[in-house]
C-alpha positions, 0 to 999 in steps of 0.5 A: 315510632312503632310501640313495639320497636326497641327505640319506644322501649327505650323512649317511653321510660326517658319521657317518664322520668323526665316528666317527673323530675321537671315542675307541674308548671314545665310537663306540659311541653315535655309531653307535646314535644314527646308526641310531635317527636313520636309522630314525626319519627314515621315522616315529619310532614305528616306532623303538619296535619297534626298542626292543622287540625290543632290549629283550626279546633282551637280557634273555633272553639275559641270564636263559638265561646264568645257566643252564648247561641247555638246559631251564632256558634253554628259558622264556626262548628261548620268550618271545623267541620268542613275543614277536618273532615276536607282533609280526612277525605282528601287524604283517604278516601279522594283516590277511591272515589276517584277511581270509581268515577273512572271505572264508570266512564270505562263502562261507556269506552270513555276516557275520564280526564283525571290521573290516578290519585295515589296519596300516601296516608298520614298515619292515624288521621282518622282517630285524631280527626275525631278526636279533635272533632269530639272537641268542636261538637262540646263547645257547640252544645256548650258540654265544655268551655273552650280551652284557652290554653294552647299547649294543654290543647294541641297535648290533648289532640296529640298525646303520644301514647293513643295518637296514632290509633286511640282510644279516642278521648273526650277533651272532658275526660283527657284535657282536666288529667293533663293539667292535674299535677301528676304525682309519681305512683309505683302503683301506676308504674306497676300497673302501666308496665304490667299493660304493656307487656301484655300487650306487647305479648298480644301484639308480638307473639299472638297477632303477628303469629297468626298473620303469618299464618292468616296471609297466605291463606286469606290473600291466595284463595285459590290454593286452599279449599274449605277447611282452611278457609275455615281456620283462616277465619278463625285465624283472622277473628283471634288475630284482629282482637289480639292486635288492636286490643295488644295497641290498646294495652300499650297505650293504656299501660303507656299513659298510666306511667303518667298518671293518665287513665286513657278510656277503655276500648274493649270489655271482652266482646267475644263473650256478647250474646249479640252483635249489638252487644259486641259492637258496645264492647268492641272499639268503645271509644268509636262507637260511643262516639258515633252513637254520641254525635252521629247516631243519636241526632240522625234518629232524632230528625224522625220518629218512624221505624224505618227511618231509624232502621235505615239510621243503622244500615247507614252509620254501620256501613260509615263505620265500615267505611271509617275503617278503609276506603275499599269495598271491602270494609263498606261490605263489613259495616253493610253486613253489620248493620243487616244483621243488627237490623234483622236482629231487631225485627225478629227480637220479639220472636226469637225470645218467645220461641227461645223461652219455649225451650230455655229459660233465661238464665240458661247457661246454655241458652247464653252459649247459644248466642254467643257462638251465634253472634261470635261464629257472625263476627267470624264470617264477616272477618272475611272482608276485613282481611281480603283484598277485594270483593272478589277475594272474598266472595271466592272464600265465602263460595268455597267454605263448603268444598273441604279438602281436608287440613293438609293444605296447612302444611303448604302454608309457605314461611309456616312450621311446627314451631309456629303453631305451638307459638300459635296455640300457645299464644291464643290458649293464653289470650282465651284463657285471659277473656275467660278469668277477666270477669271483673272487666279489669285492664289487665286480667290476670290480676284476677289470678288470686296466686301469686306463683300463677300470675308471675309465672305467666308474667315470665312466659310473656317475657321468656316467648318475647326475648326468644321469639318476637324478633322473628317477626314484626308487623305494623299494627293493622289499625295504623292504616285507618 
């Protein structure tokens, strides 16, 4: 069930009042018959995998609670371990190495025996798989006791509103919520319902906008020259923000209705000074837990210098490969973690020549970097929306050769009218990093004026009923 679709509208508000209408002792399996039945509405047997990994963390959480030792805890960690990520890989990522087996045997004119695997993608398996796994590895450090609950435990591995693609909670931040006794609050569902729709606005009106735009240009290189490769980068920057940040808003809004506060996953990025920075603001749920359960034991087994440079080449071409099992995205997490590298080596030098020039407060100084590390993000937005390597490189290789823009009018299914949603649209979603300087969930309350905050509401509402019908897509996050 898509979060933009008329039946979550209508589905989200049936499940609140419900909820609230049934005793604490009963919400419990309201709400997990709610995510099973939200899940399920994409296809029933992916609910299944679900089942699985529910099944498997609470048993070896269970079995590494009657021992007080991490080495007699170790067994059941690893068949969590091997059994959660045997399904994450078996089902998105077999076919790729598949593949790359069989093109190797192509080079020496030999016949690899093994078909083509084509398995179909269980919606969100990589962030329930975490999820699930961030569980199992605080058992085993002894950061929580074992939920002994079943239901309050397959909930908290599929609580609807950030199931399918996250945040990825902390059983120790989402496990005690679900069991308080929620009281009904207009403040959470003033809060909640003002989130979703900006999130719908972000989703609906911004990112599905500037795909339409973005797709033609990105997927068919070779009908466009530099220039509008160029806004297509910029494009693609906007249009990956807008489109998980708008999921993210919905959840996030979705779960306060509950009296739920899901963690937040991004806190203005694209204002970073770095790309260090912008990675600790960007998908905060997922690099705070790879930095918790990958990174900081990875560094841990050495205390040498390259051994945790090549600690950061390693965990950020993961995190390109977490995202899709395509070269493509291995070159994306590469890319990152050359330039985090590269950024690290030369810190002390670039300060000393920067301070020759600008001093630290410098506003301009500050602007300086952020258009460096944001003009960064753009260029390696590149493999995110490219089909392939080749694809990629044909954009990277032509950004020189300019043309001029009025290749944007051969843009097919692109009129007048879409670039003023466009440029409407992302005005407003600049306009709200800009104000939000207090990291707040929603940022217009930052907007002191009343008239101003409510007016902008209306607009949301007013470009959503006239133009959101036009277009729909899923979320670009639904497919990792």
């Amino acid at each position: 069930m898509l979060f933009t679709s008329i039946e979550y509208l209508l589905f989200l508000p049936l499940i609140m009042v419900a909820f609230f209408c049934l005793k604490h002792r009963s919400r419990w399996v309201l709400l997990l018959l709610a995510s099973y039945f939200f899940y399920s509405y994409w296809r029933l047997d992916f609910l299944l995998l679900v089942l699985v990994s529910t099944v498997i963390d609470y048993w070896a959480g269970l079995r590494m609670g009657r021992h007080k030792e991490k080495k007699k805890r170790k067994p059941f960690l690893y068949f969590s371990l091997f059994a959660n990520f045997g399904l994450l890989f078996s089902f998105k990522y077999l076919g790729f190495f598949n593949e790359q087996v069989r093109s190797f045997f192509q080079l020496f004119d030999v016949q690899f025996p093994t078909p083509e695997i084509d398995i179909l993608l269980p919606i969100g398996i990589s962030f329930y798989t975490f999820q699930t796994l961030s569980y199992s590895l605080d058992v085993y450090k002894g950061n929580r006791k074992p939920e002994r609950h079943l239901g309050y435990f397959a909930l908290y591995v599929s609580f609807f509103p950030q199931l399918v693609a996250g945040p990825i909670e902390r059983s120790t931040t989402l496990l005690p919520q679900l069991r308080d006794k929620q009281r009904f609050l207009w403040s959470n569902v003033s809060v909640g319902f003002r989130l979703i729709l900006w999130g719908l606005f972000k989703k609906v009106i911004i990112a599905d906008y500037l795909y339409m735009l973005i797709v033609p240009i990105m997927r068919n290189p070779e009908q466009y020259s530099g220039g509008v490769f160029v806004i297509g980068m910029i494009a693609t920057t906007l249009w990956i923000y807008a489109d998980f940040s708008g999921y993210t808003d919905i959840a996030i809004g979705s779960a306060r209705l509950f009296g739920i506060r899901l963690l937040p996953n991004f806190k203005r990025p694209y204002l970073s000074a770095s790309i260090s920075e912008l990675w600790q603001r960007w998908h905060i749920s997922l690099t705070t837990w790879i930095n918790e359960y990958f990174f900081r034991p990875l560094i841990r087994t050495s205390s040498s210098w390259f051994w945790r440079y090549f600690s950061i080449l390693l965990i950020f071409t993961s995190i390109g490969f977490w995202h899709g099992a395509t070269w493509n995205f291995i070159a994306f997490g590469l890319l990152h973690g050359i330039y985090i590298t590269l950024n690290r080596i030369t810190k002390s030098f670039r300060r000393r020549q920067m301070n020759r020039v600008l001093s630290r407060t410098s506003i301009i100084r500050k602007a300086i970097n952020v258009f460096v590390t944001l003009l960064f993000w753009t260029f390696s937005s590149v493999f995110f929306i490219a089909d392939n390597l080749q694809e990629s490189w044909h954009i990277i290789s032509h950004l020189t050769e300019w043309n001029g823009l009025q290749e944007l009018s051969n843009v097919p299914g692109i009129y007048t009218v879409h670039f003023i949603i466009i440029l409407l649209g992302s005005g407003l979603f600049i306009a709200s990093e800009i104000i939000n300087r207090k990291e707040l969930e929603n940022p217009w309350d930052n907007v002191r004026f009343t008239g101003i905050r409510w007016g902008t509401y209306a607009l949301m509402i007013f470009m959503l009923i006239s133009f959101g019908h036009q277009v729909s897509n899923e979320f670009f996050y639904f497919q990792f």
